[in-house]
N, C-alpha and C positions, 0 to 999 in steps of 0.2 A: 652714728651706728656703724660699726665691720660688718663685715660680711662673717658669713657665720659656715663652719665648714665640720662636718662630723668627721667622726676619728676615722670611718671607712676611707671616705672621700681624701683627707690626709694623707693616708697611707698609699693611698694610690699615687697618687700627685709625689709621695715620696718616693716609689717605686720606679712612677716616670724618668725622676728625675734621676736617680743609678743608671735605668738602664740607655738615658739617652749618653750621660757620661761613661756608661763603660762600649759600649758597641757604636757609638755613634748618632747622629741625629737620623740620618737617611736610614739605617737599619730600620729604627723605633718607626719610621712613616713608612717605609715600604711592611713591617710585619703590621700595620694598623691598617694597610690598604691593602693587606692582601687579607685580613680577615670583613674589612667592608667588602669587598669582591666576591667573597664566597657569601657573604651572607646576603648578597644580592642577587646571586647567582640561584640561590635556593627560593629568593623569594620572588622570582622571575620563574623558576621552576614550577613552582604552586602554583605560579595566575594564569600559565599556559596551561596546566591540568586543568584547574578550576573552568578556565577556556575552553578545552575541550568538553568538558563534561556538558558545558553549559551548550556548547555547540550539536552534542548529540543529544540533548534532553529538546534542542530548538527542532533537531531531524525528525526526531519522533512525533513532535507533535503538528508537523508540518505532516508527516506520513498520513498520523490520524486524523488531519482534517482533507486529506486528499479522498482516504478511504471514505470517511462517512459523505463528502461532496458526492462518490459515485455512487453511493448506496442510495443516496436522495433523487439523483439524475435517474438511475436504474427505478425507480419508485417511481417519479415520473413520465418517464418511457414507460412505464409497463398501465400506469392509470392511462395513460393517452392511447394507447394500443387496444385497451377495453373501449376504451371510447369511442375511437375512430370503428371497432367492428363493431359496435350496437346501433350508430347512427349508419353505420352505410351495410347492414347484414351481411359482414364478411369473416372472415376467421385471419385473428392477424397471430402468425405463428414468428416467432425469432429466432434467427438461426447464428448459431457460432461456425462459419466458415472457415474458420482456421487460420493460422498467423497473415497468412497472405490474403485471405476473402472479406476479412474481419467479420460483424455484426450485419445480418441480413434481416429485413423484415417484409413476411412475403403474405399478401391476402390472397386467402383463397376465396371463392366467389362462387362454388358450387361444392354440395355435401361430398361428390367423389375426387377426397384430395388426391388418392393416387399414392401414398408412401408407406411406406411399412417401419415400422422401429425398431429398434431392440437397445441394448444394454451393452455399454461401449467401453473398454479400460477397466482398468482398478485391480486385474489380473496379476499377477506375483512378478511380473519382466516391465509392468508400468507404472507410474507412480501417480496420485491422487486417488481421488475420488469415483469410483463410473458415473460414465453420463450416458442420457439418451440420445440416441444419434440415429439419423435415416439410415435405415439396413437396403431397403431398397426403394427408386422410383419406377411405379408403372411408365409403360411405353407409352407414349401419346397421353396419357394422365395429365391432371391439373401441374401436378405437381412438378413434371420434366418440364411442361410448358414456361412455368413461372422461372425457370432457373434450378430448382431445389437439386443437387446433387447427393450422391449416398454417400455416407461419413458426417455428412453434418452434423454437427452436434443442434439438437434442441434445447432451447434457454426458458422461453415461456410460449403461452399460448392466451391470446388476448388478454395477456399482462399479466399472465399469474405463472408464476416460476417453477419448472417442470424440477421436480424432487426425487421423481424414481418413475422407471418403465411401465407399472400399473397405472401409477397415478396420470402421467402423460397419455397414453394409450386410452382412459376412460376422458381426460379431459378433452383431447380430438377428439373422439367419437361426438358428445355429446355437445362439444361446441360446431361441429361439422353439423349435428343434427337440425342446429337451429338456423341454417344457413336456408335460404329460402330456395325453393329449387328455379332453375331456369328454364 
């Protein structure tokens, strides 16, 4: 049996053969290695996009398992925080100290915490959300005793996450109420 060759295939091999006789052999292999080159070029092009992409679809989901890690810690911390003030009748209140204080968790231990609140940022020159933050600590108060400085921000109060200045202000009062007197 021959080998069997179709009339495309022919014509090519016949075209080969012209153009290596009229330009040369080395012509014919450098214009065939310079069209392998680019097609390699382009396809080394796609696998580093494809790379990339794959690379940022890996950031993101690495981001979103970091984020829901702290939402489950933050759930944690704040179940333990209830916990810890119903077994030992204390008020455990969490405070955001700021880049440099970081996360404070301070018991209070008698109903007169001593701090005042209010309603902190979110104004038209700052950017987020407002928070609740200590507006002021009484003099000699629980609360100067403990550390608690003015500015702090409030995060929770025996683990339940301060949402707005009514809601925080009713949730102290009423968790101070249950604090046993001394």
């Amino acid at each position: 049996m021959g080998s069997y060759c179709s009339c495309e295939e022919t014509q090519k091999n016949e075209q080969l053969k012209e153009d290596i006789e009229q330009r040369g052999m080395m012509a014919v292999v450098a214009e065939a290695a310079s069209s392998v080159e680019s097609f390699l070029d382009e396809k080394v092009a796609e696998a580093e996009s494809g790379a990339k992409t794959a690379e940022a679809a890996a950031k993101t989901a690495e981001e979103g398992a970091k984020k829901k890690g702290a939402e489950v810690v933050d759930a944690t911390l704040g179940a333990a925080a209830a916990a810890a003030a119903a077994l030992t009748g204390t008020m455990v209140v969490e405070f955001d100290a700021g880049s440099n204080g970081g996360i404070k968790m301070v018991s209070f231990k008698t109903p007169q915490v001593g701090l005042a609140l209010v309603l902190s940022g979110g104004g038209c020159c700052t950017s987020g959300k407002p928070k609740v933050a200590v507006k002021a600590v009484d003099k000699k108060g629980q609360a100067e005793t403990l550390g608690v400085l003015k500015s702090w921000k409030v995060v929770s109060i025996n683990g339940t996450p301060v949402t707005g200045l009514d809601q925080a202000q009713k949730l102290l009062a009423d968790c101070a109420a249950k604090i046993p007197q001394a």
